[in-house]
C-alpha positions as CSV (number, residue, x, y, z in Angstrom):
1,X,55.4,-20.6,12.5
2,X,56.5,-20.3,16.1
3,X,53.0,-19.0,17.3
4,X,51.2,-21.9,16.1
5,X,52.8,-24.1,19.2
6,X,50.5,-25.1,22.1
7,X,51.0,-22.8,24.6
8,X,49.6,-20.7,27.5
9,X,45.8,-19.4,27.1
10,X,46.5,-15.3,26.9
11,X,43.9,-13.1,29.5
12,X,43.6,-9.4,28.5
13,X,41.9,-7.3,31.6
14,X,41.2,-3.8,30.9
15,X,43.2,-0.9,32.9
16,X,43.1,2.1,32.2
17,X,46.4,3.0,34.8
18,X,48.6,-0.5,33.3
19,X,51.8,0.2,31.8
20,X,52.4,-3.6,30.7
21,X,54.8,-3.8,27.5
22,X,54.2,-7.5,26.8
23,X,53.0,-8.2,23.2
24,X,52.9,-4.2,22.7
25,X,55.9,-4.9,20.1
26,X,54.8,-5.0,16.4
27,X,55.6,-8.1,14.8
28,X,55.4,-6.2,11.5
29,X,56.2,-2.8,11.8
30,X,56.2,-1.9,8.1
31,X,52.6,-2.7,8.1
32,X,51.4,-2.0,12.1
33,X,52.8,0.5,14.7
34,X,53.6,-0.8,18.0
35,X,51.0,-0.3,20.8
36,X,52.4,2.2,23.5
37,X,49.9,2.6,26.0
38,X,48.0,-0.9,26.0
39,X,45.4,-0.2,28.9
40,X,45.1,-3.5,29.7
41,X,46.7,-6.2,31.7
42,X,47.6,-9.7,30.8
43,X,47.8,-12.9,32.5
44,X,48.9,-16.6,31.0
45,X,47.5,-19.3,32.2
46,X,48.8,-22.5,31.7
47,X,46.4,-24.5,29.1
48,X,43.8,-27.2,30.2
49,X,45.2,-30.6,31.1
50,X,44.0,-33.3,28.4
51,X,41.0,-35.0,29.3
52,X,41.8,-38.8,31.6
53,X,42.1,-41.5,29.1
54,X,38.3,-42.6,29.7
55,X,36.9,-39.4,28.9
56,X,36.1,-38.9,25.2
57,X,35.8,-35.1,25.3
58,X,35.0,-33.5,21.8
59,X,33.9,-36.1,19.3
60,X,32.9,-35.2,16.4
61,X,29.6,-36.9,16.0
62,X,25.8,-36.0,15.6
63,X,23.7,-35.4,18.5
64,X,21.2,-38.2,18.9
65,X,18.0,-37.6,17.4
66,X,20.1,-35.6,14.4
67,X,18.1,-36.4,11.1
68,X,20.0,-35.9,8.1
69,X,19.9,-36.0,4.1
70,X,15.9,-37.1,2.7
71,X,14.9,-37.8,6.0
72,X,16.5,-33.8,7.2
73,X,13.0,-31.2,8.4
74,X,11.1,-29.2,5.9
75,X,13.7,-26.2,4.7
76,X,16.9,-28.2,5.7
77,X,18.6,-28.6,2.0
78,X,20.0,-31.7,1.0
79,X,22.4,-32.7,-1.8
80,X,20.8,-36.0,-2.0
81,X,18.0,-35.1,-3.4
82,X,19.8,-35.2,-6.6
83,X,22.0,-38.2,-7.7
84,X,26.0,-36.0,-7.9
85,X,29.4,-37.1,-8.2
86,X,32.3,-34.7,-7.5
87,X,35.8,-33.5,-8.7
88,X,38.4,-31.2,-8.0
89,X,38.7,-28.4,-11.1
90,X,39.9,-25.1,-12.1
91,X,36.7,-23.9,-13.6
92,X,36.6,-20.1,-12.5
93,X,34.0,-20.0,-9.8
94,X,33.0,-16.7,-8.9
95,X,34.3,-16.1,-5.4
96,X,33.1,-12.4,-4.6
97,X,32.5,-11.4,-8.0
98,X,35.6,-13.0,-8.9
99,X,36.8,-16.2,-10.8
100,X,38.6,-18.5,-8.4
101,X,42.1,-19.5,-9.3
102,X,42.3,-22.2,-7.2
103,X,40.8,-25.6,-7.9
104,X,37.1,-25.5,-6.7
105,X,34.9,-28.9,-5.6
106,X,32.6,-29.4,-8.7
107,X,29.4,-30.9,-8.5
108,X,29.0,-33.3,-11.3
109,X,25.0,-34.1,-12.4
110,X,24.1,-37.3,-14.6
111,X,23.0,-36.6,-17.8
112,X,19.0,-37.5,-18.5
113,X,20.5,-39.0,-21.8
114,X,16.8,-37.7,-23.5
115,X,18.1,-36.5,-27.0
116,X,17.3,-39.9,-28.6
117,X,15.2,-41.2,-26.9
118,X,11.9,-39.0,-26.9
119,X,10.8,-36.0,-28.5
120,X,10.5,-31.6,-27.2
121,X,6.9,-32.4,-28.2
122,X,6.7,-35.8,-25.8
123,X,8.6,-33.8,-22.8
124,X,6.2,-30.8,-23.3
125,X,2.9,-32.2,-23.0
126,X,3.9,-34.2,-19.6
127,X,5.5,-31.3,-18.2
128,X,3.7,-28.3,-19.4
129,X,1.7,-26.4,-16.6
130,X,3.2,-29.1,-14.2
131,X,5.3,-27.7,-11.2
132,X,8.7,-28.1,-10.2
133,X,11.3,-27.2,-8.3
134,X,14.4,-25.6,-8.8
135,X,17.3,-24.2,-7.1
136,X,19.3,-27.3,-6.0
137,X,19.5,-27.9,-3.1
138,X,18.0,-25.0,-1.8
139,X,14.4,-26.1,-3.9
140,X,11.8,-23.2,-4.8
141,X,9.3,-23.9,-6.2
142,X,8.2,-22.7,-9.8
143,X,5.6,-23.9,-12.3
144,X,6.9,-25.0,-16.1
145,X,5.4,-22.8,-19.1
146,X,7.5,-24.4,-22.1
147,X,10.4,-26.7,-22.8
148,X,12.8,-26.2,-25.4
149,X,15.5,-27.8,-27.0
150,X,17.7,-26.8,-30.3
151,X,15.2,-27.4,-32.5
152,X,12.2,-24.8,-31.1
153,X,9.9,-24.5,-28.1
154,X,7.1,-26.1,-26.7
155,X,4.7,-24.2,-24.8
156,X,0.8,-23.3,-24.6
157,X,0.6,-23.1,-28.2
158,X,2.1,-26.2,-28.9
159,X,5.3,-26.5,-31.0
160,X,7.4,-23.1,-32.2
161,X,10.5,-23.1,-34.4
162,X,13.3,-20.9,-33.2
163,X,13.3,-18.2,-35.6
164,X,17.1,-17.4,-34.7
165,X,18.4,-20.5,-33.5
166,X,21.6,-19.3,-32.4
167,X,20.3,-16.3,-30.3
168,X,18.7,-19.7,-28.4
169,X,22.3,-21.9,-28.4
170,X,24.2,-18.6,-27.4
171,X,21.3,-18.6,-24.2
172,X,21.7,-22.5,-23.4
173,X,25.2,-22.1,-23.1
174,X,25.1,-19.1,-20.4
175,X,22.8,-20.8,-18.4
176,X,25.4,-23.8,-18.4
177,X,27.8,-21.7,-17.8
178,X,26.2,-19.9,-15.1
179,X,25.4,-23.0,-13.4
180,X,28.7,-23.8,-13.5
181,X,30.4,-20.6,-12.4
182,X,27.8,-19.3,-10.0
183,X,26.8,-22.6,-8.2
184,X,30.0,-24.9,-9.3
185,X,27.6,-27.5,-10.9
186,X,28.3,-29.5,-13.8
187,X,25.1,-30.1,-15.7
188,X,27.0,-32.6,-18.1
189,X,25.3,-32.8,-21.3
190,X,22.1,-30.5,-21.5
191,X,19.6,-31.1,-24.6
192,X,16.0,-29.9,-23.1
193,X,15.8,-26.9,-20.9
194,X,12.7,-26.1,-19.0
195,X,11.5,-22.5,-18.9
196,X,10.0,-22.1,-15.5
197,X,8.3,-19.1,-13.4
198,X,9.2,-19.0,-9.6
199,X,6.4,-18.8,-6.8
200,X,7.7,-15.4,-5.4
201,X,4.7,-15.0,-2.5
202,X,2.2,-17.3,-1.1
203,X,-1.2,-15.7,0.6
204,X,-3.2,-17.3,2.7
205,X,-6.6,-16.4,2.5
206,X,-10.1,-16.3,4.2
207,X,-11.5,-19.6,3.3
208,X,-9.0,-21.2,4.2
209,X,-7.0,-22.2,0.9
210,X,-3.5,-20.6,0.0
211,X,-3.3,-19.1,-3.1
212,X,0.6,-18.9,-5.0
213,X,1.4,-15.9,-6.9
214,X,4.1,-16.3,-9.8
215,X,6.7,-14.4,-10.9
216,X,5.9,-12.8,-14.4
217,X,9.7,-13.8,-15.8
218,X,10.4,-17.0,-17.3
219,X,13.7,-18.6,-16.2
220,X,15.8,-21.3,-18.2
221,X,16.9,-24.1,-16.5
222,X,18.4,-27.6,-17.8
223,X,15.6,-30.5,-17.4
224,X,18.5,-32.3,-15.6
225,X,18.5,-29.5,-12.4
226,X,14.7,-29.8,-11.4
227,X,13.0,-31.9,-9.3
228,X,9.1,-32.9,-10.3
229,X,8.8,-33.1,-6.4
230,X,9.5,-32.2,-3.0
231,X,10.6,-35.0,-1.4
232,X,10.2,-33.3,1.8
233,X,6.7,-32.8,1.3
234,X,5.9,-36.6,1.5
235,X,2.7,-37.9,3.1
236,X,3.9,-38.4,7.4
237,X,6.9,-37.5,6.7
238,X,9.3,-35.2,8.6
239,X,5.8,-34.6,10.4
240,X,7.2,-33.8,14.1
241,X,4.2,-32.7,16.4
242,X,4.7,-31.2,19.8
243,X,3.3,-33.2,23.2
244,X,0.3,-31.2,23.5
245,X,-0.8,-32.1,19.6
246,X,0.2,-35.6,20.7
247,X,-2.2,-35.8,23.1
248,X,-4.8,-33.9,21.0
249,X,-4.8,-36.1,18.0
250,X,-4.8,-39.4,20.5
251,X,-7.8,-37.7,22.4
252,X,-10.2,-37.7,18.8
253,X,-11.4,-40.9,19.4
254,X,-13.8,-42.8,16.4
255,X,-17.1,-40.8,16.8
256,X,-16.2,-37.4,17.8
257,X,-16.9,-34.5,16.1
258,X,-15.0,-32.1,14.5
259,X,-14.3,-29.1,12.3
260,X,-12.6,-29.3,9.2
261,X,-10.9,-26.1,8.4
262,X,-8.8,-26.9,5.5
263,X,-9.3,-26.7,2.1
264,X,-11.7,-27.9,0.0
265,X,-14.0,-28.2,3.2
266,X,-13.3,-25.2,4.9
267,X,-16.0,-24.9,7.9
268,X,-17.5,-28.3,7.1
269,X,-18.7,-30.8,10.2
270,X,-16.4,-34.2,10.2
271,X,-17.0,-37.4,12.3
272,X,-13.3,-39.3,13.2
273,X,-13.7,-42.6,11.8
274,X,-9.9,-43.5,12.8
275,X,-7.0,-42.6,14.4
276,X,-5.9,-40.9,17.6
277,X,-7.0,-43.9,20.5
278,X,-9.0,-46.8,21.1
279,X,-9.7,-48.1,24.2
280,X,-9.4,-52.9,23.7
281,X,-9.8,-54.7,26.2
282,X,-8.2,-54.9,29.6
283,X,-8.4,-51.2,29.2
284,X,-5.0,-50.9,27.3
285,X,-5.3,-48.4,24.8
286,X,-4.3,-49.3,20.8
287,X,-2.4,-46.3,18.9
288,X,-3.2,-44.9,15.8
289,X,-0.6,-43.3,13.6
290,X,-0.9,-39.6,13.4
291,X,-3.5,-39.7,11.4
292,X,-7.0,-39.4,11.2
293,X,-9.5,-40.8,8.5
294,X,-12.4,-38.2,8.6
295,X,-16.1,-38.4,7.0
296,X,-17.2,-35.0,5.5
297,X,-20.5,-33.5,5.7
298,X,-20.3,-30.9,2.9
299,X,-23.4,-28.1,3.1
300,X,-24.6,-26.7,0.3
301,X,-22.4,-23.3,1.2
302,X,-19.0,-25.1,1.4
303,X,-20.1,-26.6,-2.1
304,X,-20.7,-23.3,-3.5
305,X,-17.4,-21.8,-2.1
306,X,-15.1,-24.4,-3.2
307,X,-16.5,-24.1,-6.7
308,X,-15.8,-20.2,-6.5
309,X,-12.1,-20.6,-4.6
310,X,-11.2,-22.9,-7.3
311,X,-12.1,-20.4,-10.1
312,X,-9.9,-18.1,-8.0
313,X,-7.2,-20.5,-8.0
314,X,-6.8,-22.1,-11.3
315,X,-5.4,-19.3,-13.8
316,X,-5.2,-16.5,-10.5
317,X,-8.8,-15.4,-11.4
318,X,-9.6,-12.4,-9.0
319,X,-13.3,-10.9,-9.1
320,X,-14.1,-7.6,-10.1
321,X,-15.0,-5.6,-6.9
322,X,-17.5,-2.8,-7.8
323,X,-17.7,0.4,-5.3
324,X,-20.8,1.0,-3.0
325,X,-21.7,4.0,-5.3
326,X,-22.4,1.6,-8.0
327,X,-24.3,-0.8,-6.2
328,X,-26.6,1.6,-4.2
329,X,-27.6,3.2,-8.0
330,X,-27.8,-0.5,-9.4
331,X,-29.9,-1.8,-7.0
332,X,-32.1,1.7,-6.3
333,X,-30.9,2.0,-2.2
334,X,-29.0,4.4,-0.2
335,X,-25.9,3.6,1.7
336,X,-27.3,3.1,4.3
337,X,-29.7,0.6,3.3
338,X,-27.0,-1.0,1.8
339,X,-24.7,-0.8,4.3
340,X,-27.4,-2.9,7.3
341,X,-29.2,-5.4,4.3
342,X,-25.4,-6.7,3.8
343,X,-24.5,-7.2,7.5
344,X,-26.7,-8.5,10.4
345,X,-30.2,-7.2,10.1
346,X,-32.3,-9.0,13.0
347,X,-36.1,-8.8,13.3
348,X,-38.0,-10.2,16.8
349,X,-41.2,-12.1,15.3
350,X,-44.4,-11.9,17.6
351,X,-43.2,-14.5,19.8
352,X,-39.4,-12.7,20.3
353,X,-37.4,-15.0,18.3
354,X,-34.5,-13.3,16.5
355,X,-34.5,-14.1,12.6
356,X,-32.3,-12.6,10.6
357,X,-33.0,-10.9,7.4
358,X,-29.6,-10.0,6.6
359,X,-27.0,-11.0,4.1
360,X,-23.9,-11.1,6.5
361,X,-21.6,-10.6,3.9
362,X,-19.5,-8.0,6.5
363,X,-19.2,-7.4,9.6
364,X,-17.5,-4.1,10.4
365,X,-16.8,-5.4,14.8
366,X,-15.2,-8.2,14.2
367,X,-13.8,-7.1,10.9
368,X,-14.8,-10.3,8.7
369,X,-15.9,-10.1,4.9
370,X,-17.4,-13.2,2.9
371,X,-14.6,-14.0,0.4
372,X,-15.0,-13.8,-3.2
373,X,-18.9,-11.3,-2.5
374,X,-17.5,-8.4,-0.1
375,X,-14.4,-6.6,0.9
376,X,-12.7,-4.4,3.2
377,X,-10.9,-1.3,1.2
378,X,-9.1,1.8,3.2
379,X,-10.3,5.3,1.6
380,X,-8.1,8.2,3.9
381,X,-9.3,7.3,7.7
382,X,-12.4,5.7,6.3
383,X,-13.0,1.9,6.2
384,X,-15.3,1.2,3.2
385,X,-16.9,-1.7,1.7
386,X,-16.8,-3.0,-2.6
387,X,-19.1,-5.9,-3.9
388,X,-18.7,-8.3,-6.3
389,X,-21.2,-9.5,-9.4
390,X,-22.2,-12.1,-7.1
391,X,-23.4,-10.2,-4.3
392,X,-25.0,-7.7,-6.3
393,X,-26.8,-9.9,-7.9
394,X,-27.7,-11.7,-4.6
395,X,-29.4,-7.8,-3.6
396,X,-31.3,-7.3,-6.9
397,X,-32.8,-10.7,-6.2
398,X,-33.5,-9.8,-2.8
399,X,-35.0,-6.7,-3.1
400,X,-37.0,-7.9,-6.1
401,X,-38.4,-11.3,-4.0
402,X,-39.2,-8.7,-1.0
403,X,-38.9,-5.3,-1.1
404,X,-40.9,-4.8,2.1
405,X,-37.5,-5.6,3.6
406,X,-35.2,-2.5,1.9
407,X,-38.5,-0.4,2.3
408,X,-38.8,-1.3,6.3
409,X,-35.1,-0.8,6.7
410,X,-35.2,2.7,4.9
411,X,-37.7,4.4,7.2
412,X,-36.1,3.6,10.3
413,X,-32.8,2.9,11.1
414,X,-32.5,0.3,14.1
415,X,-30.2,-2.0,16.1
416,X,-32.8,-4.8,16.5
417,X,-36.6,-4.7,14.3
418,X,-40.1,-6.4,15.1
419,X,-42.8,-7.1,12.7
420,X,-44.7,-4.0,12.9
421,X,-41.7,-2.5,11.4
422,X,-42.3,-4.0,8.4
423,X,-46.2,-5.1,8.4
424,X,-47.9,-2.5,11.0
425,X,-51.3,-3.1,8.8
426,X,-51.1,-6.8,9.4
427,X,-51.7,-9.2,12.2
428,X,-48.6,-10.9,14.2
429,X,-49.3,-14.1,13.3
430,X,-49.1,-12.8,9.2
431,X,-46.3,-10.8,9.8
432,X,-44.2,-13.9,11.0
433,X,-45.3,-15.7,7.9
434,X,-43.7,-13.0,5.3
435,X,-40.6,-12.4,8.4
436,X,-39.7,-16.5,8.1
437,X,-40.6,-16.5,4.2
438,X,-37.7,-14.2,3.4
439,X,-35.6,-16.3,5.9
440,X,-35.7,-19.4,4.2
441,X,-34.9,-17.8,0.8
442,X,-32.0,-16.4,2.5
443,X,-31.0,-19.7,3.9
444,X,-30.9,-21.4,0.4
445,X,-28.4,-19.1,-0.9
C-alpha cells in the first residue's frame, strides 16, 4: 500500500544513451524481470500545490446547459423512462460470458399487475399491429404481432391455444431469466409477454416518406419492458435548431410561400399562416414558437402519389417492375421509342413554344426516376430502365389516344421536334391543335 501515498508526479524522457537504475528493480520478480537498460530518463517533480481556498477547482457538477433524464437529446438513453427501484444481489450476471460472483446492482421493474384484471384477448386487440419500443433504456423500435400469456396466443388470427403449454412456460421463463442475467433487470411478476419484430433498417425514399423494414423474427418480451412511445419523440421537444434555422424559421413571415417537402405533401405549395415573426407596432417584432401553421395546396399529382406511397407503406407493398423487353413487345415500340416517350420529348409549335409530349418518368442526366412507375437497375456497365403496371398502362393509353406521337418519334430520332415532324400534310395552325391536345391529356395524368 505504500505507492498509494501522494507523492511526486514521475517524468519518463526517452534516451537511448541513459543508464538510470531508478524504478528498473522488479517489484515482483517471480512474475516480471527487472528492466536493465531502461532508455529513458526520469525526473520527479514535486506535485501541484492545492488550489487557494477561494478557488473551487474540480467540482463535480454538470456543465450549464447539461439536459438530463426525459428532457436528455434524441439517442441519449434514460432510465427514467421506466418507473425502477434497485438492490444489491447475487443473481449471476453474465460478466464476459461469465456469472458474476459478486453482488451486482439489480434493476427492479413494477409489475403491471394485468392477470386479473383483463383478458390476452382485451391486451391483443389494443396492442396488435401497434408499435413499441423495446430495449430499455437503449429503446428500438419494433412493431407487436401477438401477445401471449399461459393460456395461448393472440395474434392476427385472433385467439390460439398453446398446443404444448409447457414448451411456452419453459420459453417465458428464459426470457425472464435472460433479462435478468444479460441486462440485470428484474421484471418482477410477468403474466403477458408481447411478441415483437425489430425495425432493423429504415430507407428514405424519393417522395419524400421513409419507409421501415422489419425484421422477419419474432422476439418475446414481458408487457412490463416496453414502452407504447418514445418519449423523446414528443411534439417541440428536445427540438434544438442551429442560429441559421433560427433566423430562417423567424424570416417565414404570415403570407410567404413555401415548399412542403415532407410527407403526405411531398412537392405541394404552402402559404405560412403563423409562426416565425410579426412585425406590432412600434416596430418591435412578436416571436412565434418554432413552429409554423401551414395551409396546403394539394395538386391532383401529390393526391395520386400519396394514395400509391401509402399502399407502399402499409403491409411493405413493393410494385412489380417489369423489364423494357416486355414493355416495348406489350405496347408494339422499340427501345428506343420507348426509351424518348418516357423522358422529355419537346416539340416547338408554329409559334416556337416548347410543349412537351413526354412522360418524364426518367431522366437519365440528372439521374431522377418517378417513384412507384420507373426505375434505375445496373445490368454489367449498363444503366437500364423497368416499368411498373402503372406506367405501362399510362403508354398503352398513350399510344392508343395518339399514336401520331410514337409514329413521329420512330422515324426520326431528335433532341428537340416541330410540327411538321408529326403533321407535314397539315397546316401550322392544325398541327398546334393535335400538338396541345396530347398535352393537356398528359397534364391530367
Amino acid at each position: 500500500v505504500e505507492r498509494n501515498p501522494l507523492g511526486p508526479v514521475l517524468t519518463f524522457h526517452y534516451d537511448p544513451n541513459s543508464k538510470e537504475n531508478l524504478f528498473c528493480q522488479s517489484t515482483l520478480p517471480h512474475h516480471f524481470t527487472s528492466v536493465t537498460a531502461s532508455k529513458s530518463r526520469v525526473m520527479l517533480v514535486a506535485p501541484p500545490p492545492p488550489f487557494p481556498a477561494d478557488q473551487k477547482g474540480f467540482t463535480a457538477s454538470l456543465t450549464k446547459g447539461t439536459t438530463t433524464g426525459l428532457a436528455n437529446p434524441l439517442g441519449y438513453p434514460t432510465m427514467q423512462s421506466l418507473k425502477v427501484s434497485s438492490r444489491l444481489d447475487g443473481v449471476g450476471v453474465n460478466v464476459f460470458g461469465s456469472a458474476s460472483k459478486k453482488k451486482s446492482l439489480v434493476l427492479e421493474l413494477q409489475a403491471p399487475g394485468l392477470a386479473n384484471v383483463v383478458k390476452l384477448e382485451q391486451i391483443g386487440k389494443a396492442l396488435l399491429g401497434e408499435r413499441c419500443f423495446i430495449g430499455w433504456p437503449y429503446l428500438n423500435e419494433s412493431t407487436i404481432c401477438a401477445v401471449s400469456d399461459r393460456t395461448g396466443s393472440f395474434g392476427a388470427r385472433g385467439f390460439v391455444g398453446h398446443s404444448n403449454p409447457s414448451a411456452w412456460e419453459n420459453e417465458a421463463d428464459r426470457c425472464i431469466d435472460r433479462y435478468l442475467e444479460k441486462h440485470g433487470v428484474d421484471v418482477g411478476e410477468a403474466s403477458f409477454f408481447v411478441h415483437v419484430r425489430d425495425c432493423v433498417e429504415m430507407t428514405s425514399m424519393p417522395d419524400g416518406s421513409i419507409e421501415k423494414h422489419f425484421s422477419d423474427t419474432e422476439t418475446m418480451h414481458p408487457i412490463q419492458v416496453i414502452l407504447r412511445s418514445n418519449p423523446f419523440e414528443k411534439a417541440g421537444k428536445n427540438h434544438i435548431r442551429t442560429a441559421t434555422q433560427k433566423k430562417l424559421m423567424q424570416s417565414l413571415k404570415p403570407g410567404s410561400k413555401v415548399v412542403y417537402l415532407s410527407q403526405p405533401y411531398y412537392g405541394c405549395i404552402g402559404t405560412v399562416l403563423s409562426g416565425g415573426s410579426q412585425k406590432m407596432k412600434g416596430g418591435k417584432s412578436k416571436k412565434h414558437p418554432d413552429n409554423l401553421v401551414l395551409q396546403i395546396e394539394p395538386n391532383s399529382q401529390a393526391e395520386k402519389q400519396n394514395v400509391t406511397t401509402s399502399k407502399r407503406l402499409v403491409g411493405h407493398f413493393q410494385p412489380k417492375y417489369l423489364p423494357d423487353s416486355v414493355v416495348t413487345k406489350r405496347v408494339g415500340i422499340s427501345y428506343r421509342v420507348l426509351g424518348q416517350v418516357t423522358s422529355m420529348t419537346n416539340v416547338k409549335d408554329s409559334q416556337g413554344k416548347n410543349i412537351g409530349l413526354g412522360l418524364c418518368l426518367k431522366s437519365r442526366s440528372q439521374g431522377a426516376v418517378v417513384p412507384d412507375y420507373c426505375r434505375a437497375v445496373s445490368r454489367g456497365d449498363q444503366t437500364l430502365y423497368e416499368y411498373t403496371a402503372t406506367a405501362l398502362q399510362v403508354l398503352q393509353q398513350y399510344k392508343q389516344k395518339f399514336s401520331w406521337v410514337f409514329e413521329g418519334v420512330k422515324r426520326e430520332s431528335k433532341k428537340d421536334y416541330n410540327g411538321r415532324d408529326f403533321f407535314p400534310n397539315l397546316a401550322p395552325e392544325d398541327a398546334d391543335k393535335h400538338l396541345y391536345a396530347a398535352s393537356r391529356w398528359l397534364k391530367q395524368l
